[in-house]
N, CA, C and O atoms as CSV, one atom per row, in Angstrom:
chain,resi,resn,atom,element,x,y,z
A,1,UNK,N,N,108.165,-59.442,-195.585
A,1,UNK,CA,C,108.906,-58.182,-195.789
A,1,UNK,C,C,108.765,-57.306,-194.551
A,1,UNK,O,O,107.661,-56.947,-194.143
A,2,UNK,N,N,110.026,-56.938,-193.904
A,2,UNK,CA,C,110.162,-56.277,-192.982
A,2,UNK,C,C,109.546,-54.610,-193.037
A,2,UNK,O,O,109.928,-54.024,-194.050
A,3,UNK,N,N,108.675,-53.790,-192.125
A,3,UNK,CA,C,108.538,-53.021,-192.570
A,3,UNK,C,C,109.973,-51.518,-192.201
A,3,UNK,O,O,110.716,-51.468,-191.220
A,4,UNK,N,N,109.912,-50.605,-193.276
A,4,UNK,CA,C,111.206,-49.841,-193.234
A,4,UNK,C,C,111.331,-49.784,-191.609
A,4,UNK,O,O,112.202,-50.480,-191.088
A,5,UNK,N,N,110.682,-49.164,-190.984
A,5,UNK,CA,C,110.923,-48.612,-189.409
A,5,UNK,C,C,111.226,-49.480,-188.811
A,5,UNK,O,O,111.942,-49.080,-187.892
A,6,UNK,N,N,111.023,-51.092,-188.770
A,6,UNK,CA,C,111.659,-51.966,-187.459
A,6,UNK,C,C,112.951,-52.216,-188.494
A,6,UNK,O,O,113.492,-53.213,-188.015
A,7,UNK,N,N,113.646,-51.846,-189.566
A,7,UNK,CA,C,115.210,-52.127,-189.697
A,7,UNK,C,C,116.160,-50.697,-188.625
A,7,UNK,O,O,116.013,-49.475,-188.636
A,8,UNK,N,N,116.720,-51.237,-188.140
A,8,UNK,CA,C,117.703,-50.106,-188.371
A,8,UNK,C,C,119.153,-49.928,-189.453
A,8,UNK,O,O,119.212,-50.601,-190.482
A,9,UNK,N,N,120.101,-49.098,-189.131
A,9,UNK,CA,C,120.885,-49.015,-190.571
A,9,UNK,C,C,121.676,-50.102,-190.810
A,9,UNK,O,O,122.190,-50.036,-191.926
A,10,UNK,N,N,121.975,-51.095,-190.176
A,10,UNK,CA,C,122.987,-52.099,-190.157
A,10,UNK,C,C,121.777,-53.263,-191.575
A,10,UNK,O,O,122.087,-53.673,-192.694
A,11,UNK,N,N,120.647,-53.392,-190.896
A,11,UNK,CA,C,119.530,-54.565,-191.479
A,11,UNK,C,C,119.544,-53.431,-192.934
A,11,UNK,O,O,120.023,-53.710,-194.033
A,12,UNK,N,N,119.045,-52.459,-192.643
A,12,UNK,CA,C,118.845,-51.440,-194.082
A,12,UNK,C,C,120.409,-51.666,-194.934
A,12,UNK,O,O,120.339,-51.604,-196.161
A,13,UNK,N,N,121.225,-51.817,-194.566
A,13,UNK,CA,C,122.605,-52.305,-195.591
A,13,UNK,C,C,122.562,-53.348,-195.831
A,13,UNK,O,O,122.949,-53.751,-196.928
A,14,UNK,N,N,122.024,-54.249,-194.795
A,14,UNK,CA,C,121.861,-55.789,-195.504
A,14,UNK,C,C,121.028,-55.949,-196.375
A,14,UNK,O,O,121.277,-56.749,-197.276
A,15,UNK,N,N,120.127,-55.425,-196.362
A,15,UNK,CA,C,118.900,-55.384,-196.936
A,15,UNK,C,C,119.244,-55.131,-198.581
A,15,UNK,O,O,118.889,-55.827,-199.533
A,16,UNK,N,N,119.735,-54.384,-198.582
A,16,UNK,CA,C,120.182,-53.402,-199.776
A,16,UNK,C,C,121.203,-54.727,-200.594
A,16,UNK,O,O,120.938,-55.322,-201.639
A,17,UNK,N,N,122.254,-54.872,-199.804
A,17,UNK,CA,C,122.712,-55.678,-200.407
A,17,UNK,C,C,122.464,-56.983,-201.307
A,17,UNK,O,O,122.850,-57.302,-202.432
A,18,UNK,N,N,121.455,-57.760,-200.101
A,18,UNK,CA,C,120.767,-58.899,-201.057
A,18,UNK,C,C,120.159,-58.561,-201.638
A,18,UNK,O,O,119.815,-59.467,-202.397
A,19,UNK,N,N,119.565,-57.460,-201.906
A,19,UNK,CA,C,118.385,-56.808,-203.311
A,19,UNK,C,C,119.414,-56.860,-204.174
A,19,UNK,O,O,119.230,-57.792,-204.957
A,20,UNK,N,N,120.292,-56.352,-204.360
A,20,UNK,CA,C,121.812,-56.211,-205.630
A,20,UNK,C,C,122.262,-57.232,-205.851
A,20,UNK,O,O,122.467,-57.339,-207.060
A,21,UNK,N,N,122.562,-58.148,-205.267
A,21,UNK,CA,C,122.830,-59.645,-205.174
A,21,UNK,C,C,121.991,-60.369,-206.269
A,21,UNK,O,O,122.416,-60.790,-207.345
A,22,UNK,N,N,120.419,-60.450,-205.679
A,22,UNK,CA,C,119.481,-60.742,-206.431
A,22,UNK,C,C,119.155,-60.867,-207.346
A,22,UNK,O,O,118.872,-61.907,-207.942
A,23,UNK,N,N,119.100,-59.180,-207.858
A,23,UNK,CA,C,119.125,-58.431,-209.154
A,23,UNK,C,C,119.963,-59.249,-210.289
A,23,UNK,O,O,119.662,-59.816,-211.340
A,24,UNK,N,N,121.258,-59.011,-209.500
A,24,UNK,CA,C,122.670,-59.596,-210.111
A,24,UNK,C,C,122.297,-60.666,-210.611
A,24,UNK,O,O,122.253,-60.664,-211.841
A,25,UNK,N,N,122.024,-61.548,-210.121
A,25,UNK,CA,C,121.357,-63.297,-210.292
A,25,UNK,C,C,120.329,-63.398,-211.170
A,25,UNK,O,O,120.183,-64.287,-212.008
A,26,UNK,N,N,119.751,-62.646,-211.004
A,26,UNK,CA,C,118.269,-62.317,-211.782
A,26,UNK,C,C,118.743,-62.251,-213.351
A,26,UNK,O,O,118.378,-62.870,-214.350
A,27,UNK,N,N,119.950,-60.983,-213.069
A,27,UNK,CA,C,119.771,-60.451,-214.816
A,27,UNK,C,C,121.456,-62.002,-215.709
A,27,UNK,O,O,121.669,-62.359,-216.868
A,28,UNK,N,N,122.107,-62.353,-214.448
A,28,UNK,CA,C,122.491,-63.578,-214.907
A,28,UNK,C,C,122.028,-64.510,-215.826
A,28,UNK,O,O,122.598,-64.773,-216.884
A,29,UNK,N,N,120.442,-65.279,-215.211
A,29,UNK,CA,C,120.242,-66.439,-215.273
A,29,UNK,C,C,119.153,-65.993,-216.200
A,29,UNK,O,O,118.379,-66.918,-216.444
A,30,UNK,N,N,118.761,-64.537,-216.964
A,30,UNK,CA,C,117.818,-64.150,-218.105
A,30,UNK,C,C,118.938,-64.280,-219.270
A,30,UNK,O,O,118.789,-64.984,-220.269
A,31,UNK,N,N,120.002,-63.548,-219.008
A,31,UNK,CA,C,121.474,-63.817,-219.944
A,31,UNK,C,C,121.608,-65.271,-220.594
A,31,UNK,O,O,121.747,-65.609,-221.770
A,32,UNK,N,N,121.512,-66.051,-219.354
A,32,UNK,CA,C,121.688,-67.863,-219.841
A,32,UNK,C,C,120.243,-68.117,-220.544
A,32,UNK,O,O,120.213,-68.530,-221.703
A,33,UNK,N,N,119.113,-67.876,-219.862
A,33,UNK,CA,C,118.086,-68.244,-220.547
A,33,UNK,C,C,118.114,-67.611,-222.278
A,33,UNK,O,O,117.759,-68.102,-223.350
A,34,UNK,N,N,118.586,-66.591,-221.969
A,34,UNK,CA,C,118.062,-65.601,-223.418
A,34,UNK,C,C,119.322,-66.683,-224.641
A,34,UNK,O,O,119.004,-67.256,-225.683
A,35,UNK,N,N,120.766,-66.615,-223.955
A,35,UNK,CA,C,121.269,-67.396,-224.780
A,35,UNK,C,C,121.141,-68.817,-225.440
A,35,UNK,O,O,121.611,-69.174,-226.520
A,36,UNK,N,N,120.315,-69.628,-224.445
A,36,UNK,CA,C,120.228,-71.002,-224.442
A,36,UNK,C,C,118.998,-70.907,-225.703
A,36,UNK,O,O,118.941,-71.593,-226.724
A,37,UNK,N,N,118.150,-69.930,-225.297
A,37,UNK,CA,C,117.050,-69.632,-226.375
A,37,UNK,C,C,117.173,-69.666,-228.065
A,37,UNK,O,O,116.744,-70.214,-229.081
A,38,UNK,N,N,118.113,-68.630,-227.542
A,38,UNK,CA,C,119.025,-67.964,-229.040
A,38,UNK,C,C,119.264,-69.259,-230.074
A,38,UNK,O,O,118.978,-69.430,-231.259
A,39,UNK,N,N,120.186,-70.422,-228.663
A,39,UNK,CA,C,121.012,-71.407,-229.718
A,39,UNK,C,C,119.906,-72.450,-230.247
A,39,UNK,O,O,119.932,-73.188,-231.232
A,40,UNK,N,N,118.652,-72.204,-228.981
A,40,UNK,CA,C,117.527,-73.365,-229.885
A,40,UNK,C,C,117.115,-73.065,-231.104
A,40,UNK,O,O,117.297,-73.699,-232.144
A,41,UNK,N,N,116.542,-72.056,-230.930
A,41,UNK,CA,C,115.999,-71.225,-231.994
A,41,UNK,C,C,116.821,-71.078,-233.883
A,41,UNK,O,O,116.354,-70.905,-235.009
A,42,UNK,N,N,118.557,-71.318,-233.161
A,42,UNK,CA,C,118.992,-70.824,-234.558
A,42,UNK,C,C,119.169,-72.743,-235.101
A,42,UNK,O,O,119.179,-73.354,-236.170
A,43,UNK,N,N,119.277,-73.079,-233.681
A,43,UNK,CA,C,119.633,-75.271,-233.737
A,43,UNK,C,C,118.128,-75.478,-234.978
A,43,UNK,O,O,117.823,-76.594,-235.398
């Protein structure tokens, strides 16, 4: 992890971005898990 002061604003937007990206992916693949769960659970 880069520390804040060696980004400047161009890396600090990238930065930002793949965190949201991430996130995005993150709360995706809890969605699939939580559903896949769901259907064992009721299977």
């Amino acid at each position: 992890m880069a520390c804040v002061t060696d980004l400047n604003n161009e890396s600090l937007v990238e930065f930002a971005a793949e965190e949201h990206g991430f996130k995005e992916l993150l709360s995706e693949v809890m969605k699939m898990n939580y559903g896949a769960f769901q259907n064992y659970v009721i299977a």
